[in-house]
C-alpha positions in Angstrom: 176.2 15.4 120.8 175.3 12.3 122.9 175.4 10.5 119.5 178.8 11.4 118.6 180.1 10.7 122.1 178.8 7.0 122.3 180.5 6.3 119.3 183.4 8.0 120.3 183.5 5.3 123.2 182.4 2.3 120.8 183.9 2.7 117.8 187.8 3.6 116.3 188.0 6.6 114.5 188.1 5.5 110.8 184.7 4.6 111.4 183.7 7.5 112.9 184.8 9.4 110.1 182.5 7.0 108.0 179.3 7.7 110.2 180.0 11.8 109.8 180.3 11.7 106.0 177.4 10.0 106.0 175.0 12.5 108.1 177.2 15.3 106.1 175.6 14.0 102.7 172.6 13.3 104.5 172.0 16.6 106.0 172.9 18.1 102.1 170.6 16.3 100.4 167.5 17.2 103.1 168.8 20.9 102.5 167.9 20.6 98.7 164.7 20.5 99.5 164.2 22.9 101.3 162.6 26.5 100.1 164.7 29.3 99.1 164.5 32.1 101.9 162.1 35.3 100.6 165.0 37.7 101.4 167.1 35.9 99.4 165.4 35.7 96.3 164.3 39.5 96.8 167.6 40.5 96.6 167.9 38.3 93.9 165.1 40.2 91.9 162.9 37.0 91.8 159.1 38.8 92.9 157.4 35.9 92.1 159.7 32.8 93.8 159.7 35.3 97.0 156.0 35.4 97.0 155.5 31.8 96.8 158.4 31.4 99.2 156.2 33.1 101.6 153.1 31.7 101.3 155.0 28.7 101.8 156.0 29.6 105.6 153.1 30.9 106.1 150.9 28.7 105.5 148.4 30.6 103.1 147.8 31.6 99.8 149.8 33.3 97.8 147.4 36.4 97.1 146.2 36.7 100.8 147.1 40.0 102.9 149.7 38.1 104.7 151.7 37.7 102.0 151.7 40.9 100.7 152.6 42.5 103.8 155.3 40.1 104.9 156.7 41.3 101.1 156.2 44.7 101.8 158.0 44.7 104.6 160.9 42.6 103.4 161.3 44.9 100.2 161.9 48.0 102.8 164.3 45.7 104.7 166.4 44.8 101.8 166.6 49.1 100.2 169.6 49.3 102.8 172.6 49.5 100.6 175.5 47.6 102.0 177.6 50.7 101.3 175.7 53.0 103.8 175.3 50.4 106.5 177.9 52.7 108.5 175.6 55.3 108.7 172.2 53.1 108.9 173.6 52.0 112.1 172.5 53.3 114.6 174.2 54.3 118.3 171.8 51.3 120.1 172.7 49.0 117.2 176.8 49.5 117.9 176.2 49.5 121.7 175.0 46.0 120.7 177.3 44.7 118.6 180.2 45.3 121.0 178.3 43.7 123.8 177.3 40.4 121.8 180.6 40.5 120.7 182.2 40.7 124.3 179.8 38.0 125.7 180.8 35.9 123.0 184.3 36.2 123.6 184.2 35.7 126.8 181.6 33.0 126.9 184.7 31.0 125.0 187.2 31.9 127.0 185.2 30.8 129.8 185.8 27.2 128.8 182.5 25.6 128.2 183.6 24.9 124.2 187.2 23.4 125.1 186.1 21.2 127.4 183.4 19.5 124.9 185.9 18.9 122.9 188.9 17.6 124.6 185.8 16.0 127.6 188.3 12.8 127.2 191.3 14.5 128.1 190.0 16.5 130.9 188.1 13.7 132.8 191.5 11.6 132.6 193.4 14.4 134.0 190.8 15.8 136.5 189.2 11.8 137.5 192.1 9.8 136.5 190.5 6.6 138.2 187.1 7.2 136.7 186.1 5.7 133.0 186.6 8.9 131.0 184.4 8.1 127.8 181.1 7.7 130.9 181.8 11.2 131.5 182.1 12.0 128.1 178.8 10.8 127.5 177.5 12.2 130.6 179.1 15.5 129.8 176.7 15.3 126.6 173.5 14.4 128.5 174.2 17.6 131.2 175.0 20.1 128.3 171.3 18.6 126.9 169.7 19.1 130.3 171.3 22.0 130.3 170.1 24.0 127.0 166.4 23.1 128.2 166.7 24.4 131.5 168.0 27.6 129.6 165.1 27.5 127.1 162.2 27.1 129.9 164.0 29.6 133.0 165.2 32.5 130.0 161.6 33.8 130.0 161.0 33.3 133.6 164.4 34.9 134.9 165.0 36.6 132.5 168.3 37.1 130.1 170.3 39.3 131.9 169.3 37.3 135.5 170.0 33.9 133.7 173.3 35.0 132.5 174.7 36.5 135.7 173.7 33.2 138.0 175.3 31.3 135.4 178.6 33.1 135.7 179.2 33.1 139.2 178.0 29.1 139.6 180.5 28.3 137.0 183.1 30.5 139.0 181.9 28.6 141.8 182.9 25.1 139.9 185.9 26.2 138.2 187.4 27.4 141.3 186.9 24.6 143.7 187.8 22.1 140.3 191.3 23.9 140.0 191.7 23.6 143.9 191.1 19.8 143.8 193.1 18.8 140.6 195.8 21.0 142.2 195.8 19.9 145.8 193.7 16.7 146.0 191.8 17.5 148.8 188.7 15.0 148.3 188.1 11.7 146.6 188.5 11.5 142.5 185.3 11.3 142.0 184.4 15.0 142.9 186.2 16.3 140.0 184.1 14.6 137.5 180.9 15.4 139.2 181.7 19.0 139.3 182.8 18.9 135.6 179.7 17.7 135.1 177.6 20.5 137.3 180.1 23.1 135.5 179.1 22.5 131.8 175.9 22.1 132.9 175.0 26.2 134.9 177.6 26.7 131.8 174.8 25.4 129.4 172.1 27.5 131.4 173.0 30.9 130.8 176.2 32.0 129.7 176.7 29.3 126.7 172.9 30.0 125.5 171.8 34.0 126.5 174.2 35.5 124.0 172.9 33.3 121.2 169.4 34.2 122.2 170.4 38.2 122.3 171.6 37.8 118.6 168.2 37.5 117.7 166.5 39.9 120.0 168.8 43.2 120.5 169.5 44.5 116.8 167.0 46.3 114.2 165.7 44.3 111.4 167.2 45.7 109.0 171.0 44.9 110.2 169.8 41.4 111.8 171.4 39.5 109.0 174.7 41.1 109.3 174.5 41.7 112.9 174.1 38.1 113.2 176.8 36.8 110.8 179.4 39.3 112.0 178.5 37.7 115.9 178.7 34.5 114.3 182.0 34.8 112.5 183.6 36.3 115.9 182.5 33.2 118.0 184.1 30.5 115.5 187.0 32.7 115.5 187.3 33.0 119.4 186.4 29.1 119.6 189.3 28.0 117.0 192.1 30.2 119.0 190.8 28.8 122.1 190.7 25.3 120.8 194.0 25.7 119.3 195.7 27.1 122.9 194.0 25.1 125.4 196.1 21.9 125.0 199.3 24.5 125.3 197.4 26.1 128.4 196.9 22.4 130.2 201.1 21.9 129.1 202.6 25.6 130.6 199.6 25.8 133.5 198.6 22.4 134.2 194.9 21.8 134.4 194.2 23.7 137.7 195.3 27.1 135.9 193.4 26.4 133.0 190.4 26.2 135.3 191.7 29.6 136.8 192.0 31.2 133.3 188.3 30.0 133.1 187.4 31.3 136.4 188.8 34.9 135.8 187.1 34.8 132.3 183.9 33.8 134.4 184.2 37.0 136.7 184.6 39.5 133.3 181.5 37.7 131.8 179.6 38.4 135.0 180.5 42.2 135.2 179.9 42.6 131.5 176.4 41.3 132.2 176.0 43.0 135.1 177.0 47.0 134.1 176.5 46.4 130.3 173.7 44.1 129.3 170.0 45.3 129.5 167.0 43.3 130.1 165.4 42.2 126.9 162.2 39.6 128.2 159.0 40.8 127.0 160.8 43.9 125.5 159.9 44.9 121.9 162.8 45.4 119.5 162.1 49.2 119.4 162.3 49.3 123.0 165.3 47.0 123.6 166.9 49.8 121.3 166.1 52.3 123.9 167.4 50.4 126.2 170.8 49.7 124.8 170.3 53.8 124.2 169.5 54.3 128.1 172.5 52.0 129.0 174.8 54.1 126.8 173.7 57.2 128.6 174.3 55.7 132.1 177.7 55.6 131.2 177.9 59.4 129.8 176.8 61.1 133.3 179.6 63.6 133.4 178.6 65.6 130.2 178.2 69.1 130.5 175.2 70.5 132.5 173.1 73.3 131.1 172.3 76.7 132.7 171.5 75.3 135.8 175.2 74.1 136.2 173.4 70.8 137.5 175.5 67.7 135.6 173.6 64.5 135.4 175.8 62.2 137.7 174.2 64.8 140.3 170.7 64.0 139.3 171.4 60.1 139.7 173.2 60.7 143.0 169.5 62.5 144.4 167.4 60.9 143.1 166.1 59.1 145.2 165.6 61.9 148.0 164.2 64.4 145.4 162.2 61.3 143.5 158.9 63.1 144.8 159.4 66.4 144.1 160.6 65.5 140.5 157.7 63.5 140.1 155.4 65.7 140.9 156.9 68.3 138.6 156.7 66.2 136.0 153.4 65.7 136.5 151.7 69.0 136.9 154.1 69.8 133.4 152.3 67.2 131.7 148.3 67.6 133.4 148.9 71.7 132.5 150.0 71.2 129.0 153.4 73.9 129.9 157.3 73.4 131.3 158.4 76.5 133.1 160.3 78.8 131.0 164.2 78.2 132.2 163.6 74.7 130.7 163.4 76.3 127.1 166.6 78.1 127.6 169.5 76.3 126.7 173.4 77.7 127.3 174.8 78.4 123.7 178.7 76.7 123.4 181.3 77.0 120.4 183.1 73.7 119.7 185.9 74.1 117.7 186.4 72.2 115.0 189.6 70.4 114.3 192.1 71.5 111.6 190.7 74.9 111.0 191.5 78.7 111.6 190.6 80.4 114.6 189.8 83.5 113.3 186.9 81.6 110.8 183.6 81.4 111.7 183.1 77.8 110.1 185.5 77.0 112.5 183.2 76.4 115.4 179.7 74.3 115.7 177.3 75.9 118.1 175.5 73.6 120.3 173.2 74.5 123.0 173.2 72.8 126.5 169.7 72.4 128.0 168.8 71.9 132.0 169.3 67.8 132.6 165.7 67.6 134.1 164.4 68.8 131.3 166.1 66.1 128.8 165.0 63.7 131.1 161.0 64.8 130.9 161.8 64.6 126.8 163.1 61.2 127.1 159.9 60.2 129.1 157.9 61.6 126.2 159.6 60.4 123.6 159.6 56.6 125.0 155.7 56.6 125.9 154.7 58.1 122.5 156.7 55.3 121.2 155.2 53.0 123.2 151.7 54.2 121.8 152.5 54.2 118.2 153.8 50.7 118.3 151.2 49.3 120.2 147.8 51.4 120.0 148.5 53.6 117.1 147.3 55.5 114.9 147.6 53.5 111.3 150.4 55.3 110.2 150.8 55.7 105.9 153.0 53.7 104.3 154.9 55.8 103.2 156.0 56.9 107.0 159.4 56.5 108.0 159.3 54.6 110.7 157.5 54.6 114.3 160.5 55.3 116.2 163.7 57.6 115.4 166.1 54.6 115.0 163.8 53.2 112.7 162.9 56.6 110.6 166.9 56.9 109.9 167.1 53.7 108.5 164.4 53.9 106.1 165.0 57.2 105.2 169.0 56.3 104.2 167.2 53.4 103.1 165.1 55.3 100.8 168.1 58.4 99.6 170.2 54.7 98.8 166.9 54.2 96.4 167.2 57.7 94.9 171.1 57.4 94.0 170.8 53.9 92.7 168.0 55.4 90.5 170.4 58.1 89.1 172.9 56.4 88.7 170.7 53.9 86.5 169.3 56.8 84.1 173.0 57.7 84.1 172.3 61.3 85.2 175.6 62.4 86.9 176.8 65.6 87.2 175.6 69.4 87.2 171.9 69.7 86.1 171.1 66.4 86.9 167.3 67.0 88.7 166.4 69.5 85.9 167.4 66.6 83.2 163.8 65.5 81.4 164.3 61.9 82.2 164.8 62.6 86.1 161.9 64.8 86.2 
């Protein structure tokens, strides 16, 4: 970027164009050589080039454990036919995708991309007596400084802490910049520098977290379309940005663009803040339980079991019936026993839509247990996942998973297997598992 901006500021366009053909063909020809990803050519049905692709990034032999098992788990990966992905998604994985997405779309319309690009235009209308290609150029060094201090403070702060401070600093900036473009009230000079302090909190947090929650927050098995679908939505939201802002600076002069930007600023932060877990040091099966957790939070006013005690109660006193809870809890799990209203659940009919009354297919029975007891199975179920994934025992391969999230996917992943097979022996129809070939 600095690159591109000091020619910007030395040299005419028609050279410029020159120079970025150039790295284009370049940056082509360096891409020949380099190795075809594994998961490409498994999907490709090339074993052996996927083999050798891995021993290549790895480092080692071709026939050493590594390998194999970096295969074998890249072969389970790529069973997930595209047409069940609907169904191999699972409720964390969603939850994810619609954050990302909303970070992403608001980390656009926050400004950070519009003003790298048009940096020429918006120093000459904000500084009008300062050189606007230096402040291009020392836009380009801040955004740098900028994407380091994100890369060293994201595992200090954390994600979610990183990405909050760095919305309500660039409130902060876009606020007071609108102010002084609109009413002048300190010397030219202030607009640049807080241009300059704006793309660079920008660069801190809120226009480097979401890329980094890309990789972390979605299951292996959907990373690669996870990641192209979040991908695809940020070029979008940056072209229709890119396209309006010069319309936006026409109809709402420069100070309410930085307002538009400030408002999108404010959503970003409360996104982060209500939506948005904390992923540092978090495995990927527990971010998943987090994004699960999160999704809960906001469901506290489903029906109560027999006790007629609804969750948003339980979050509401918690914290001046924390003891006793805990010592329940406790004395449930040192005894080995829950007391017996726990395994009594309240039965309910739901009907179901388009159907007679009068049918008994009509309803789905569901049974409502006591909150406090979903909560002690919640606690169970997270610490034996816990233990699986980090002490064990060495599960077979042919388990489904460690965790539930990860048991659906495989399984789908492995009835995809089944029907591909069938459909391959061409055995369709009635009789198809009693068919000699099948068998």
């Amino acid at each position: 970027m600095i690159a591109s901006y000091l020619l910007g500021w030395f040299l005419p366009y028609r050279y410029i164009i020159w120079v970025n053909l150039a790295v284009c063909l370049t940056y082509a020809s360096l891409m020949m050589t380099v190795t075809e990803t594994p998961i490409y050519l498994l999907r490709m049905n090339r074993l052996e080039d996927a083999t050798r692709a891995i021993a290549y990034y790895r480092g080692v032999s071709i026939s050493s454990k590594v390998v194999l098992d970096e295969l074998s788990k890249l072969k389970q990966q790529i069973n997930v036919a595209v047409e069940l992905l609907p169904t191999v998604i699972s409720p964390s994985t969603r939850r994810a995708m619609i954050i990302v997405a909303l970070l992403i779309g608001l980390q656009n319309t926050m400004g950070g991309n519009a003003v790298q690009v048009y940096a020429k235009e918006v120093f000459r209308q904000s500084a009008p007596k300062l050189s606007s290609n230096l402040c291009s150029v020392l836009l380009a060094v801040v955004i740098l400084l900028g994407n380091i201090m994100s890369g060293v403070l994201s595992d200090r702060l954390g994600r979610r802490f990183l990405l909050m401070t760095s919305c309500l600093g660039s409130l902060v900036c876009l606020v007071v910049m609108g102010v002084q473009v609109q009413i002048s009230f300190a010397p030219a000079w202030l607009s640049a520098v807080l241009c300059l302090c704006y793309n660079f909190i920008f660069s801190a947090g809120a226009g480097t977290v979401p890329f980094l929650l890309i990789a972390e927050v979605f299951i292996p098995e959907v990373q690669s379309l996870a990641a192209m679908i979040q991908i695809i939505s940020m070029w979008l939201s940056s072209f229709v940005l890119l396209y309006i802002f010069p319309f936006m600076v026409k109809f709402l002069g420069m100070y309410g663009t930085y307002y538009v930007f400030a408002v999108a600023s404010v959503a970003c932060f409360l996104v982060s803040y209500f939506l948005v877990p904390e992923t540092k040091g978090l495995s990927n099966a527990q971010i998943q339980l987090e994004f699960l957790r999160s999704r809960k939070k906001s469901r506290k006013n489903i029906s109560p079991g027999l006790d007629g005690i609804p969750g948003r109660v339980w979050v509401l006193a918690i914290k001046e019936l924390e003891p006793q809870v805990l010592s329940l809890m406790t004395n449930c799990l040192v005894q080995g026993r829950v007391p017996r209203r726990w395994k009594t659940g309240k039965l309910v009919l739901l009907r179901k839509a388009g159907k007679p009354e009068d049918q008994p297919s009509a309803y789905r029975p569901i049974v409502l247990l006591d909150e406090i007891c979903k909560v002690l199975e919640r606690i169970l179920a997270a610490r034996l996942s816990k233990h699986l994934e980090n002490v064990g025992p060495n599960l077979s391969e042919n388990h489904r998973g460690k965790t539930y999230h990860e048991a659906v996917v495989r399984a789908t992943a492995g009835v995809a297997q089944i029907v591909r097979q069938i459909r391959g022996l061409g055995l369709t129809g009635p009789g198809t598992l009693h068919h000699p070939d099948w068998r």
